[in-house]
Structures are given as structure tokens and as C-alpha cells.
N, C-alpha and C positions, 0 to 999 in steps of 0.2 A: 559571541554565540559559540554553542561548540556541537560539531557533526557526530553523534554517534556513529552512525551505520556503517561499515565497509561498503566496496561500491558496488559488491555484488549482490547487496541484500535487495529482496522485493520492496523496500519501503526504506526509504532515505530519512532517518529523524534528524533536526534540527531545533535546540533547546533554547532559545532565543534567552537574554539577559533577564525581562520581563517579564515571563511565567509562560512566554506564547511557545510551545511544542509545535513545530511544521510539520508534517506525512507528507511525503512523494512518493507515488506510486514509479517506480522506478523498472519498468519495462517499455522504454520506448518506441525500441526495434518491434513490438507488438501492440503499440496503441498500449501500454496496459491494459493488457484483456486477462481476464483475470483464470488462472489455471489453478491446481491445486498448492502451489507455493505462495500466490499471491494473497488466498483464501486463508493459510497457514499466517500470512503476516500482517492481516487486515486484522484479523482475531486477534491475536499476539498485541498488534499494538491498542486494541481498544481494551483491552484487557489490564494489559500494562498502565494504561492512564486511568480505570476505573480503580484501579488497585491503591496508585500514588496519591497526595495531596499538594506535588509540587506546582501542578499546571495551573494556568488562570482562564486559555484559551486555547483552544485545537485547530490548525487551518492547514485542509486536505487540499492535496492537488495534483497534477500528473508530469511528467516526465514528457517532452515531446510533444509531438503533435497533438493529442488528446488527453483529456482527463482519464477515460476509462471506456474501451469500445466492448467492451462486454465480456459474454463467454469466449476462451480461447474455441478459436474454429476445432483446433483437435478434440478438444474435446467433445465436439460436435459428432466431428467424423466416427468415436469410438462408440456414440449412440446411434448411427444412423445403423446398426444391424442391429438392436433393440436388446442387445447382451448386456449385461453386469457393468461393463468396463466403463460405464456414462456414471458411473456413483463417485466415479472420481470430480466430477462436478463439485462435489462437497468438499473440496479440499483434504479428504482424508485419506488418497493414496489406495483404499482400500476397494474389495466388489462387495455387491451384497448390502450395501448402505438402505434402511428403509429410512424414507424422507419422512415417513408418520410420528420418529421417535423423537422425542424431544430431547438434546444434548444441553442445552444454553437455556434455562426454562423454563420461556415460553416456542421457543426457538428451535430448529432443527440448527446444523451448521451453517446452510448456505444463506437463512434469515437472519442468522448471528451474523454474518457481514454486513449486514444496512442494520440492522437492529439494536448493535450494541455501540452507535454511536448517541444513542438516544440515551441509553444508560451509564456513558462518561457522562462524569458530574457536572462538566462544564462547558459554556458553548462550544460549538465544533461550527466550522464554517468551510465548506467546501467552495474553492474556486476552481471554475468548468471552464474548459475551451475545446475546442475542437467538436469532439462528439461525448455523448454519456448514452450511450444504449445499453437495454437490455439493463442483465446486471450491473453495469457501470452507474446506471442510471438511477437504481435504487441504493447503492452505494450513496448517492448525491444525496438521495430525497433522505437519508437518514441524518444529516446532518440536521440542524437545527437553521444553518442559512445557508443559501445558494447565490453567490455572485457568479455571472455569467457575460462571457464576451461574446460582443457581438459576431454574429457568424454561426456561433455555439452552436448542434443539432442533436437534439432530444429524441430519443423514441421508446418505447414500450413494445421493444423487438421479437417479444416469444415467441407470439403467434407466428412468426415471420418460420420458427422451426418446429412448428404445430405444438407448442404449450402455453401456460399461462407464465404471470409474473408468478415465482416460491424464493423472492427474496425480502419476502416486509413490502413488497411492491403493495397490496391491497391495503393492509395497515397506514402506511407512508402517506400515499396517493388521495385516499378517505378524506384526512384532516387540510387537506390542501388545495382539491381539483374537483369543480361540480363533477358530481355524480355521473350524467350522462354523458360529458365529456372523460372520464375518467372508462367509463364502456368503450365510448368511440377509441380510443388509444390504444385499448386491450385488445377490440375484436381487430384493429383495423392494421396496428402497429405504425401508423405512418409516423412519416420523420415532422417533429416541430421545429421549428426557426426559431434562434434564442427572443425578439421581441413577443410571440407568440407564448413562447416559453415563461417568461415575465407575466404576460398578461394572462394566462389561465390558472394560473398557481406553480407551474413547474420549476421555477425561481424564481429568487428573491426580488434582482433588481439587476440592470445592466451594468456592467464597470470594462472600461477601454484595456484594464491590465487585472483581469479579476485576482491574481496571484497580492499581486500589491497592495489592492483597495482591501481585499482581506484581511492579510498583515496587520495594514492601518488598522482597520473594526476591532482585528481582535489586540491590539494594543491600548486601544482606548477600554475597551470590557476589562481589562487583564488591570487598567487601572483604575477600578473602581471594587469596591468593596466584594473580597471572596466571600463569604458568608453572603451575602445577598445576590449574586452571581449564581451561586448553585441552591439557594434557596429560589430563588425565580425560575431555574431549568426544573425542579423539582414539581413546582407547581405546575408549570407549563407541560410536564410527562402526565402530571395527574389529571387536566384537563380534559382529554381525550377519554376517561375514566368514570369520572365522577359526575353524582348527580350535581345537582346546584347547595343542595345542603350540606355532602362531601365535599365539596371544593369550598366552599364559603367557612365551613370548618379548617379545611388544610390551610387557608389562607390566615385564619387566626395563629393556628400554631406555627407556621411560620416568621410570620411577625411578632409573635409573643418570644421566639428564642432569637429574635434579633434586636429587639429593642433593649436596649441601656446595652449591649453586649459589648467590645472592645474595639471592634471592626465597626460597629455603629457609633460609637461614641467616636472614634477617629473621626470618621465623615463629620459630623456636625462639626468638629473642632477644624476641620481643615476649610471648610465651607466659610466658616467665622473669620478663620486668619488670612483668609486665600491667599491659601501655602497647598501645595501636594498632598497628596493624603501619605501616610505609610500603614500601610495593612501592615496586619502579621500575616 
């Protein structure tokens, strides 16, 4: 494997032999709470991996005691007198930011941080510990899977600073978390307990080392056909979309550019010999 990042970067990449790319959120000393550099490297790197064709699989995670505790407090502190200086929220350093314009787009900046893990082409799998509030926490639900250690604590923290979720939180949350439970989180913001967390849709499934049991998941996806890999995240983005005559359409074209293809003809032939596969 080999370490790109210096150690001072907001985000630690790790290019595994396998195709699997690792993110660490790499602010310990602050829970990873996410400030405008961390905002600057979330983008960057989802950016960076929708652009390449080398990845097979994405697995997000944190540095230290937590995955991701939310907004930096300072930046809290610079909205509590209701001036300009809270637009730094957005990761853009700048005042004056209107959240209404679209930069990413469907997206303003601060939804391009949960948002654009939905548009890398290939699974992304966050593994959570500690806490995921607030922003940290739509950060997670953007991910395609959420392994979660026991202990874990979830919450939907805005209200907590008199706003809503504006990060893909309503988006994310929809396809995931009945409806009047997904209210009660928003008006209430209490903290979830990761089994709780599990059981209402706010992740996937428990794991004792979720860093790990990730790894493994995304080495097994990483070894099965790319072309079917991101043809199934494709469909599964169009889901949430489409009527049933749209999706029942995307799913032929789909599998019409994967049938007899080279990556499909591999599988059958590895299936038959059972021998490994080798993608291209």
C-alpha cells in the first residue's frame, strides 16, 4: 500500500494494492469537526475519485476518538452575533456566501460534502465510532454503507443551534429513516445509541472494529467485476429518481452494456474454472 497525504493534511489517503482508496479524517485533537479546511478536503477528495478510474472501493473514517463530531464549535461562536463571518461554514474562507446558489449542481458547498460521495462511481463505506453528529453525521449517511461500533452516538444536532440539517441531511435521511422518525430527530435532535442506530435505518449493521470489517467489504466488492460495481451504484443513485418504467428501463440499459462485455465474459470464465477473476 502507499500513503499519499503529508501528516498535516485534513484527510490521510491510503491506496491499498486492491483498488480500495482509504479517507481519514485526520483532525483528532478536534473529534474531526469539520472547519473550512476539512470542507476544502472532503470535496477535493470526492472529487479527485469521481474524476479517476483507478478505485474499486472508498472506506471513510476518522482519526481518534470519533468519526466526525460535527461543525467546528468556532465556527459556531462566529455566528452567534448573526454577522457574515458563519459563511465560513461553507468551507470557502470567504463572507457573503448565499447558501441558495448552487456551486456543485444540485448542491451548494456545504451539501457537496455528504452529496458527492453519492456521485463517486463506486461504493464508499464509512466506518463510525465514537460520535457522527450534526454535519459529521451526514457526511456518514452519504456514503452508500455505514458500519458502526458499538457504543457509536448518532444525532441530527442542528436544532440543538436553532437550524435544520443543509447538508444532503433531508435528501440522505428520506431513502433511509421512516418519515416521522426522521421528524422526531430533526425537531428533537437527541442523541441515538448505535443499536438503535442500526435498527431505524441510520446504519447499516454493527461491526466490533468497523475500520476493519470495512476494509474486508470493500476488498471483496473491489474483487468482483468494476463494470457491474458501478453499474449497480448507478442504478441504485437512479432509484431514488425514477418512476418504475425509468428504472425498469435504466436497468435494461444497464445490462445490455454489460452482457458479452470483457469484465462480464471474465466472470463467467472464472466462475467455470474456479480461479480468481482478473478484471481490467
Amino acid at each position: 500500500m502507499i500513503t499519499l497525504s503529508p501528516d498535516d493534511a485534513r484527510i490521510h489517503w491510503t491506496r491499498h494494492d486492491n483498488g480500495v482508496v482509504e479517507l481519514q479524517l485526520a483532525r483528532p485533537d478536534k473529534m474531526n469537526a469539520l472547519d473550512p479546511a476539512m470542507f476544502d478536503a472532503l470535496i477535493d477528495a470526492g472529487e479527485r475519485l469521481k474524476a479517476e478510474g483507478e478505485a474499486r472501493a472508498v472506506v471513510i473514517s476518522g482519526q481518534g476518538k470519533a468519526f466526525c463530531a460535527g461543525l467546528d464549535m468556532q465556527s459556531f461562536a462566529r455566528m452567534a452575533g448573526g454577522g457574515p463571518g458563519g459563511s465560513e461554514v461553507l468551507g470557502q474562507g470567504a463572507t457573503g456566501v448565499d447558501l441558495t446558489t448552487r456551486t456543485h449542481g444540485i448542491s451548494n458547498v456545504a451539501q457537496h460534502v455528504a452529496m458527492v460521495w453519492r456521485e463517486v462511481p463506486v461504493p464508499v463505506i464509512a466506518a463510525v465510532h465514537g460520535v457522527a453528529f450534526g454535519g459529521g453525521l451526514q457526511v456518514a449517511l452519504g456514503a452508500d454503507i455505514r458500519l458502526i461500533a458499538p457504543g457509536t452516538r448518532m444525532s441530527v444536532m442542528e436544532i440543538k443551534w436553532g437550524l435544520v440539517p443543509d447538508m444532503g441531511g433531508m435528501v440522505l435521511m428520506r431513502e433511509l429513516v421512516r418519515a416521522d422518525l426522521v421528524r422526531e430527530l430533526t425537531y428533537s435532535g437527541r442523541i441515538v445509541e448505535a443499536e438503535e442506530a442500526v435498527r431505524i435505518g441510520l446504519a447499516t449493521r454493527l461491526a466490533e472494529d468497523p475500520l476493519s470489517e470495512a476494509l474486508k467489504l470493500a476488498a471483496e466488492i473491489a474483487g468482483r467485476s468494476p463494470d457491474a460495481i458501478r453499474g449497480g451504484k448507478r442504478l441504485l443513485n437512479a432509484s431514488t429518481s425514477l418512476d418504475a418504467a425509468g428504472l425498469l428501463l435504466r436497468e435494461s440499459v444497464e445490462q445490455k452494456a454489460l452482457i458479452g462485455s470483457p469484465n462480464q465474459v471474465e466472470a463467467i470464465q472464472a466462475n467455470l474454472h474456479k480461479r480468481p477473476p482478473a478484471f481490467r
